[in-house]
C-alpha positions in Angstrom: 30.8 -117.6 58.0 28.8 -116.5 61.1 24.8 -117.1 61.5 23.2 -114.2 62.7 19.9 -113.4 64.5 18.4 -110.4 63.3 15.0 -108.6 64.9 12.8 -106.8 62.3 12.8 -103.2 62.8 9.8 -102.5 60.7 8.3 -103.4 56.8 6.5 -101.2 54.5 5.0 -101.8 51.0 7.2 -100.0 48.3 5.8 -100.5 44.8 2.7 -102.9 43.8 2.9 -106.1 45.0 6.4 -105.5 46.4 7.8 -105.2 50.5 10.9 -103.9 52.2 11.6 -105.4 55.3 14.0 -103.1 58.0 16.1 -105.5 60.3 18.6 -104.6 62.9 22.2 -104.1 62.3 23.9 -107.0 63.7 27.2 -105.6 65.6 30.0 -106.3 63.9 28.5 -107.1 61.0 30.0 -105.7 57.2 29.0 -106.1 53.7 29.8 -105.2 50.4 26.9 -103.1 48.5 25.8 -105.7 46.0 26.3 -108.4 48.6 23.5 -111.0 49.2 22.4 -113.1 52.6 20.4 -116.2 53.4 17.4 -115.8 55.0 15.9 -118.2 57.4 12.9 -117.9 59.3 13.0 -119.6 63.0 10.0 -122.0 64.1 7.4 -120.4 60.8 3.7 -121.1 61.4 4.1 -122.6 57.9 6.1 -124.4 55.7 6.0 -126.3 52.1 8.4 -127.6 49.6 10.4 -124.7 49.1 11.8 -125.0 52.7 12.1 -121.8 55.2 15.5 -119.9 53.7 15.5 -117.4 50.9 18.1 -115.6 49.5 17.8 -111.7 49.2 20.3 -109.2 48.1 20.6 -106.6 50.6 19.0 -103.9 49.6 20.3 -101.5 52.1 23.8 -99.3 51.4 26.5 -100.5 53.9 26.5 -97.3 55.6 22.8 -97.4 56.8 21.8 -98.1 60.0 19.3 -101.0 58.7 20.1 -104.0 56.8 17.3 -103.7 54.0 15.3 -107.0 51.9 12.9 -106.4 49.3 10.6 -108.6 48.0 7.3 -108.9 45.1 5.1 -111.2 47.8 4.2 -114.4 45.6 1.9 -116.6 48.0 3.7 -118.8 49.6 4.2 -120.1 53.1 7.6 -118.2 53.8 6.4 -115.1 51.8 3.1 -115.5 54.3 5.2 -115.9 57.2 7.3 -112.5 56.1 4.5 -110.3 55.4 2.7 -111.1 59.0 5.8 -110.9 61.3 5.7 -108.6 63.9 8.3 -106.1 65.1 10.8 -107.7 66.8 10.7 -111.0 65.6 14.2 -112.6 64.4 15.3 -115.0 61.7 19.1 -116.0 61.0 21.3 -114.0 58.8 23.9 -116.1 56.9 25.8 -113.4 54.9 27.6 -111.5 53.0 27.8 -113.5 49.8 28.4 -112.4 46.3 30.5 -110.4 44.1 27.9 -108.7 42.4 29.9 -105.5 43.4 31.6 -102.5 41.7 34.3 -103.0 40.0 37.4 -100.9 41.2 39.0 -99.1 38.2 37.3 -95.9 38.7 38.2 -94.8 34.7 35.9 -97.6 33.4 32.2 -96.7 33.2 29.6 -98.6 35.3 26.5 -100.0 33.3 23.2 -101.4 35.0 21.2 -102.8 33.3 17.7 -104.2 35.8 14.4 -104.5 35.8 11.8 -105.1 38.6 12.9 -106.6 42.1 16.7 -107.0 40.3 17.2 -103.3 41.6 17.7 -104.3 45.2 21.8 -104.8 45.0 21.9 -101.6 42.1 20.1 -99.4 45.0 22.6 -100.5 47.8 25.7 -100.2 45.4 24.5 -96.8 43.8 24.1 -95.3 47.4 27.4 -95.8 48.8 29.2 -95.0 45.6 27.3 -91.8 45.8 27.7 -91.8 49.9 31.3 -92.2 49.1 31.6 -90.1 46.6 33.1 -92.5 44.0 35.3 -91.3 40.9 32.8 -93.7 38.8 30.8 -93.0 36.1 28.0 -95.0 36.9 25.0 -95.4 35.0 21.3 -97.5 35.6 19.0 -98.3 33.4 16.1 -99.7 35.2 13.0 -101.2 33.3 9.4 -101.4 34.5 5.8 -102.2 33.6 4.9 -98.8 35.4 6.2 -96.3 37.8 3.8 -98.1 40.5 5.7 -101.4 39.5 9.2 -99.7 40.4 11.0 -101.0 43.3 13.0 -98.0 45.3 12.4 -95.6 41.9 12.4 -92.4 43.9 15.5 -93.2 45.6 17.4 -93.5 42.7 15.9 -91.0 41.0 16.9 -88.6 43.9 20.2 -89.4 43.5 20.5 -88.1 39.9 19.9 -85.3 40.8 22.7 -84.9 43.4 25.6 -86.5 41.5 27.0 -85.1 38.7 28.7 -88.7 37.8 25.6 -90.7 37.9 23.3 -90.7 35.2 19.4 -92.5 36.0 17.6 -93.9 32.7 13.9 -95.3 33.6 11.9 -97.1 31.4 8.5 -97.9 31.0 6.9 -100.9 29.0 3.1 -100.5 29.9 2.4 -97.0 30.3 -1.1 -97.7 29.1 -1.7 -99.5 32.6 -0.9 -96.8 34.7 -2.3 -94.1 36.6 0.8 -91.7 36.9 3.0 -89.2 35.2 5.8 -90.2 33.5 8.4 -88.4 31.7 11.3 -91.0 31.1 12.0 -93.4 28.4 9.3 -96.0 27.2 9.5 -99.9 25.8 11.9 -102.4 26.5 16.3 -101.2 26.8 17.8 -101.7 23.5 20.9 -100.3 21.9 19.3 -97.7 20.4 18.3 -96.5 23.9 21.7 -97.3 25.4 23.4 -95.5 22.6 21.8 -92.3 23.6 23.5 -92.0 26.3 26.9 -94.0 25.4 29.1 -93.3 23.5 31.2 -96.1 22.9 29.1 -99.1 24.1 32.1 -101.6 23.8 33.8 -99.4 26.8 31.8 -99.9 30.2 31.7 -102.6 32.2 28.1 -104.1 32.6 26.1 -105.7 35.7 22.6 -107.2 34.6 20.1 -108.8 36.8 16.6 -109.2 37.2 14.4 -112.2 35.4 16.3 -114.4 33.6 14.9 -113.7 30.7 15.7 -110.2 30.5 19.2 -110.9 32.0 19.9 -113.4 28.6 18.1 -110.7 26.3 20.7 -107.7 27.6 23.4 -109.8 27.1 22.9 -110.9 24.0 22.3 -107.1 23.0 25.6 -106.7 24.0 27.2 -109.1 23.2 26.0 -108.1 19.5 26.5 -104.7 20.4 30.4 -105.9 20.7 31.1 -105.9 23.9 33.8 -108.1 25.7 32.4 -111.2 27.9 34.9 -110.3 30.6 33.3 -107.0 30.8 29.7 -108.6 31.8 28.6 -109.3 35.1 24.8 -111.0 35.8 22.8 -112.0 38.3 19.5 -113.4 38.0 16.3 -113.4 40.4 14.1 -116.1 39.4 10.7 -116.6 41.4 11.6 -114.0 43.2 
């Protein structure tokens, strides 16, 4: 698979705690939404342990002129590094990896199930289904401390409205904590919740990700819930 040198465009704090970095389009260069790429910075001030190469789902739909990371900025050397580059700077691409990616029967139901950072490949894959006007019913359900803790929330709350065949279902666990409105759903996604808007939870096919321990909680809800191993796809970000 090629290496490629991308040059950030520009980066830009997006929820608390959390940065999206805008890099150049490589020519030539496709993905799948969903799709993942190493990420290697070149000669870092820093270093440690954890070595200079992260791996970030792109957070960017494929038909955007930016290839899009996102990040929560724990402090470490390459998370340093990140937040203080400059415009222009490059680091090497090694991409597209993954098959966290829709599924093509358009008659089977999409279910995301996410919380925190895990929304960066459900943001990419729910803008070019909706870019391509996809015959999918696709719907997210995306879980959060608080609205200022939620990753690309207005983007996918915009696209609600436009779409008749996607459905957005927010949730808030700490509501208590925060300083804005909010008129979604509260506490943690459990059947109940999922059965307000499905039907027939045994139908869909379902992507989880986020921190592992969420990602083993929804899929033992559904797995208790009924639903078919083959029709569960995960991905976890750990340490993000």
């Amino acid at each position: 698979m090629p290496i490629y040198k991308v040059k950030l465009k520009c980066k830009q704090e997006i929820a608390a705690g959390t940065m999206a970095f805008h890099f150049e389009k490589p020519a030539g260069f496709f993905y799948k939404a969903g799709q993942s790429a190493d990420c290697t910075l070149i000669n870092p001030a820093e270093t440690d342990a954890e070595g200079n190469t992260r791996v970030f789902s792109l957070a960017s739909a494929p038909y955007e002129a930016d290839l899009i990371v996102a990040t929560r900025m724990r402090d470490t050397a390459f998370k340093r590094v990140l937040k203080t580059m400059e415009p222009g700077t490059e680091l090497t691409l090694d991409a597209p990896y993954g098959s966290f990616t829709l599924h093509n029967n358009a008659s089977v139901p999409a279910v995301f199930l996410t919380g925190g950072i895990g929304v960066t490949p459900v943001k990419s894959i729910v803008l070019q289904a909706i870019h391509d006007n996809v015959p999918h019913r696709i719907l997210v359900f995306y879980s959060n401390s608080r609205p200022e803790d939620a990753a690309f929330l207005d983007d996918l709350m915009k696209s609600h409205v436009t779409n008749p065949n996607y459905t957005f279902v927010g949730t808030m666990t700490q509501m208590e904590k925060s300083s804005r409105e909010w008129h979604g759903e509260s506490g943690l996604i459990s059947k109940a919740m999922l059965l307000k808007y499905i039907v027939d939870l045994t139908l869909p096919i379902y992507y989880i990700d986020g921190p592992p321990a969420m990602v083993t909680a929804m899929r033992k809800l559904l797995s208790e819930a009924g639903v078919d191993d083959d029709n569960i796809r995960t991905e976890e970000f750990s340490g993000y």
